[in-house]
N, C-alpha and C positions, 0 to 999 in steps of 0.2 A: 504494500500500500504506500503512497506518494505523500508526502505533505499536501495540505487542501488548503484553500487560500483562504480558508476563514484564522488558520496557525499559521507561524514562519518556519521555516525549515529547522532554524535552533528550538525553538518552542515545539515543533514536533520531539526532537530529539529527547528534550528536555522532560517534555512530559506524556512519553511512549508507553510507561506501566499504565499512567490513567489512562490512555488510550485503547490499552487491550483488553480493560475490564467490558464486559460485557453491559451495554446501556450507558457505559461514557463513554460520549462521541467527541470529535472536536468542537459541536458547538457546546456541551458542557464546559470543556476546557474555556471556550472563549465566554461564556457566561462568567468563569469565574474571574478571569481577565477585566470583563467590563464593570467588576463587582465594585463596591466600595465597603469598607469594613472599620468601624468603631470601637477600638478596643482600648475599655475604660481600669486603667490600674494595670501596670507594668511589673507586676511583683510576681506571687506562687502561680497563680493563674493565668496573668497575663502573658508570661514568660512562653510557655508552650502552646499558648494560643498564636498570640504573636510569631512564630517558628513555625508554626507547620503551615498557616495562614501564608503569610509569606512562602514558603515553600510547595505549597501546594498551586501557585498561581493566583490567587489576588492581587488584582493589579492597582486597587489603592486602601491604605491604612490608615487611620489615624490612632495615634498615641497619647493618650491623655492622664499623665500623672507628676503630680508635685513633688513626690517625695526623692529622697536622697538614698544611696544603696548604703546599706550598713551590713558590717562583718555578718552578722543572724542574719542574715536574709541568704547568704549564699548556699544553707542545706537546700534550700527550696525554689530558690529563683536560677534556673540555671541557664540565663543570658549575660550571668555576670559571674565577674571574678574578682579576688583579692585587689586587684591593680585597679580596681573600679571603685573600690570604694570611696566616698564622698562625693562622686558624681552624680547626676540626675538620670533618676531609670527611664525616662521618655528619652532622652539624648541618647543614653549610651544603646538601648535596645532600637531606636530607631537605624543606629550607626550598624548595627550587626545581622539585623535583619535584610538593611543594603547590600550587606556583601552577601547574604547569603540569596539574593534574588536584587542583580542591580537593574531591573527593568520597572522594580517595583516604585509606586510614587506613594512616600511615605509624609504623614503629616505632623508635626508633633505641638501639642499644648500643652508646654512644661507648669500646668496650674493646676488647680483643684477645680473641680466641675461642681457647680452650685447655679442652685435655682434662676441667679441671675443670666445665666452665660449658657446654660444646657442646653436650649432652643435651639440658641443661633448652632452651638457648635455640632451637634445630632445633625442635624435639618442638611447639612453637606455628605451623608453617610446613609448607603440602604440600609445597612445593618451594626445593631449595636448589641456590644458584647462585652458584658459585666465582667473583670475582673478583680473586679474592690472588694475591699474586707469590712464593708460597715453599714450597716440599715438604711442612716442617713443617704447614701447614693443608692442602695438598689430603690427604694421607694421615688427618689428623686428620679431617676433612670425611664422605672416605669412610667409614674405618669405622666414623663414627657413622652416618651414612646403611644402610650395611649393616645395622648390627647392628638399628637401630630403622628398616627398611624405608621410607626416603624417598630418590625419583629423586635423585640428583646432579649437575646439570649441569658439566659441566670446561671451562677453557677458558685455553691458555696463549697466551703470545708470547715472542717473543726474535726482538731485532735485526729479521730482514725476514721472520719465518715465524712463526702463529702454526696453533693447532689446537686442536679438540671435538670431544669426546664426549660424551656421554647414559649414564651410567652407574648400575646398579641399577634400571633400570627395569622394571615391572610389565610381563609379556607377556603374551601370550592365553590361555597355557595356563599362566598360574599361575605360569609359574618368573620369576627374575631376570634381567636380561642380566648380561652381565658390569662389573665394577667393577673402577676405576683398579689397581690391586693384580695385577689379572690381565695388562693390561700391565707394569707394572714393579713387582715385590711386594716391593721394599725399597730405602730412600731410597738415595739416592747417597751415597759417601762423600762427606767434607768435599774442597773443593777440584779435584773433579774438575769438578760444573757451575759457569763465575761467575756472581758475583752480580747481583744483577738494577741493581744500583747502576753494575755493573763492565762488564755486557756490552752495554749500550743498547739503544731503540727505535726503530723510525721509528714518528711520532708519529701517525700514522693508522691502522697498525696494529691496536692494541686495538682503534680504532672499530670495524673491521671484524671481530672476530672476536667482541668483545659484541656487535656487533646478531644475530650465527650464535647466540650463546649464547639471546639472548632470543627470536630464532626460535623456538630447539628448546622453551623454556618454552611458548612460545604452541600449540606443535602439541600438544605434551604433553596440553595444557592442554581445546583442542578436538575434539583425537583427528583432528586433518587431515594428509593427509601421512605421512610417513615420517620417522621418528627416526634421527639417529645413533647407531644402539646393534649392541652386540657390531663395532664396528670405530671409526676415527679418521680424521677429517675433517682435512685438510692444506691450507693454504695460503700459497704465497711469494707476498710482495708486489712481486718484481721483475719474475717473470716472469710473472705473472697466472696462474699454472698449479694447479690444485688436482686432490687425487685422495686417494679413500680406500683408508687401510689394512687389513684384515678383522686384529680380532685372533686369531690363531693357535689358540688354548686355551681351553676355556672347561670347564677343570678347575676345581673347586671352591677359592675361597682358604678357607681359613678365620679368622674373624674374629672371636672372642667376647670381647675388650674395649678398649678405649682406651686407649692409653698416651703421654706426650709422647716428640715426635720432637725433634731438633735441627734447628733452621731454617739450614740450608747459604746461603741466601741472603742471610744478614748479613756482611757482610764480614768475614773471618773474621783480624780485626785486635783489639788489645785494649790499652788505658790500661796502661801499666807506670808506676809511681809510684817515685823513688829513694829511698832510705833516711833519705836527711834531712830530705828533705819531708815523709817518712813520719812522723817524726818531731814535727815540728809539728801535725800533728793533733791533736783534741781526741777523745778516747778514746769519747765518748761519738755521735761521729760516723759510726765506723765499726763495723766486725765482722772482724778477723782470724781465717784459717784457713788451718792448717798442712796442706798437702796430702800430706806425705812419709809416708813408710811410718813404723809406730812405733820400731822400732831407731834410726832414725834420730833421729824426735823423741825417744826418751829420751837420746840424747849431747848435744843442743843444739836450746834452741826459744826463741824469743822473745814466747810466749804465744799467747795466742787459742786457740778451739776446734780438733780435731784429726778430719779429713776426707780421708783418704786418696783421692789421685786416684780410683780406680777405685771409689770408694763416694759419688761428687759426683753424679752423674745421679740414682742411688735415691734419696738424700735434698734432690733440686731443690723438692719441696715444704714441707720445712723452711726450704731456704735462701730464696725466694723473699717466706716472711713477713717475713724481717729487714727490718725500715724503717730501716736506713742501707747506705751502700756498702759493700760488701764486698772484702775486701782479701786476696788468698791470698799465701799462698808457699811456698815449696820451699826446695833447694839451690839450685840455680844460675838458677831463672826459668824456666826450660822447660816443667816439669809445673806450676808456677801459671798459665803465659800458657793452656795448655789448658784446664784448671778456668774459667777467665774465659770464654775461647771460648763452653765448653760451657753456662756459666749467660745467655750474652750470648744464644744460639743458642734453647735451650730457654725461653724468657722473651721471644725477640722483641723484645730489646734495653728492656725494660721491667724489669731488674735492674740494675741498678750495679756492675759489676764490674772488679776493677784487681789486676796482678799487681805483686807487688815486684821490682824492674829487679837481674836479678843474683843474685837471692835470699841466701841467707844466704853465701854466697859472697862476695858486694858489702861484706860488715858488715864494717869494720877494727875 
């Protein structure tokens, strides 16, 4: 058989085994070519999605993650190495995914993806594909995906089990399958799941539940096979045993806009600062905010702006522009250490947040 002018003659070469599986043709091939793919979180997950993605012919990627390679992350992230560390995993994986497929057009957003910015940056991508380790972004994920009808791929782990599903996907007759929300339609409270810092991996893990994830893109993609969609793909790594769950309902969520979640998977710990140190500060450094109810701030306050606990979430867009750290307090430390929590959580720890130790209570 010749190369056919829908491939190149290298591209034939290149990708000859897909070519002899029986039902991938070369317009599969070039489907996945014309594909464009969103893969959110460059770490356990994203790593061998990212890799076989690019390997397997996608011909455009985007890369969306903030964070910085550290020594722990090398059992599980295997796009990086010792020599890598302190670099940016969107940079360094974008850089090695080019050599490993230099036809590919790779996109990279060295940032956090947040309610503000998910729209625009999805809305360039058929397909989006979770690699993150935190509630705050698969909820965020979804219901941009929902609202602006692009498939979702999900795909978790924890300790020795991870799982996926294919969610929002386009069916034959037109409707949606079901999406994340229909399994669990509101985050977890704080401190019921730990953190992903808290409750560990086994470090092959992710590999095996990203290459599941980039399966499902590929079938997606070619239309081969059968999706995991309206149910959830399970697998413990101890006992080799997998088995799907059928989701139960497939009652309508409703989903008509975005709003930020608190990322529970930050440790849910926070910088208290004592008064005297507090003290030495250069005024121009920080941004104090009094969190207590007003009765109370008119008998006694020590300045700064005034943000009552229960009105800190609604205005996390105000507070987020501040470019210095931010310093709350209260009476006794309590309702500042939450405030802090709550900006540390909703920000993805990309805010500066510190409670006063003791709060006004502390002040002799």
């Amino acid at each position: 058989m010749m190369p056919h002018e829908l491939i190149s003659e290298q591209e034939w070469k290149r990708y000859k085994r897909h070519l002899q599986l029986p039902g991938f043709d070369q317009k599969a091939q070039t489907e996945l070519k014309k594909a464009s793919v969103l893969v959110v979180g460059a770490g356990g997950l994203g790593c061998p999605i990212l890799l076989y993605l690019a390997g397997t012919g996608i011909g455009k990627i985007g890369i969306i993650d903030y964070d910085t390679i550290e020594i722990d992350n090398l059992h599980r992230q295997i796009l990086y190495n010792e020599s890598d560390v302190g670099k940016f995993k969107a940079e360094v994986a974008a850089k090695k995914i080019r050599k490993l497929q230099p036809s590919i057009e790779v996109t990279v957003f060295n940032k956090s993806i947040d309610y503000q910015n998910v729209v625009e940056i999805i809305s360039a991508f058929d397909i989006i594909v979770d690699g993150s380790d935190n509630f705050a972004t698969r909820y965020l994920l979804n219901d941009a995906c929902v609202i602006h009808h692009k498939p979702y791929i999900y795909g978790a782990v924890f300790q020795f089990e991870g799982q996926v599903s294919s969610f929002n996907i386009c069916l034959k007759d037109g409707t949606r399958s079901c999406n994340y929300r229909n399994i669990y339609p509101d985050p977890p409270a704080p401190g019921v799941i730990p953190s992903c810092s808290e409750g560990g991996v086994l470090g092959i893990l992710p590999g095996i539940i990203g290459c599941v994830q980039a399966l499902e893109v590929i079938k997606l993609i070619t239309g081969l096979g059968d999706l995991i969609v309206n149910e959830t793909w399970i697998f413990d790594a101890l006992t080799m045993e997998s088995h799907k769950i059928r989701i139960p309902s497939l009652s309508p969520v409703k989903i008509t806009d975005i709003t930020p979640i608190q990322n529970h998977c930050i440790p849910s710990q926070v910088t208290e600062i004592e008064y005297s140190a507090f003290l030495t500060l250069n005024n121009t450094d920080y941004q104090l905010i009094d969190v207590r109810e007003s009765d109370e701030r008119n008998l006694k306050n020590i300045g700064g702006i005034h943000i009552p606990l229960g009105d800190v979430k609604e205005n996390y867009t105000v507070l987020e522009k501040i470019d210095k750290k931010i310093i709350f307090y209260c009476q006794s430390g309590k309702r500042s250490r939450e405030a802090a929590i709550m900006i540390q959580q909703l920000s993805e720890g990309q805010v500066t947040s510190l409670s006063l130790k003791g709060g006004l209570n502390a002040i002799i």
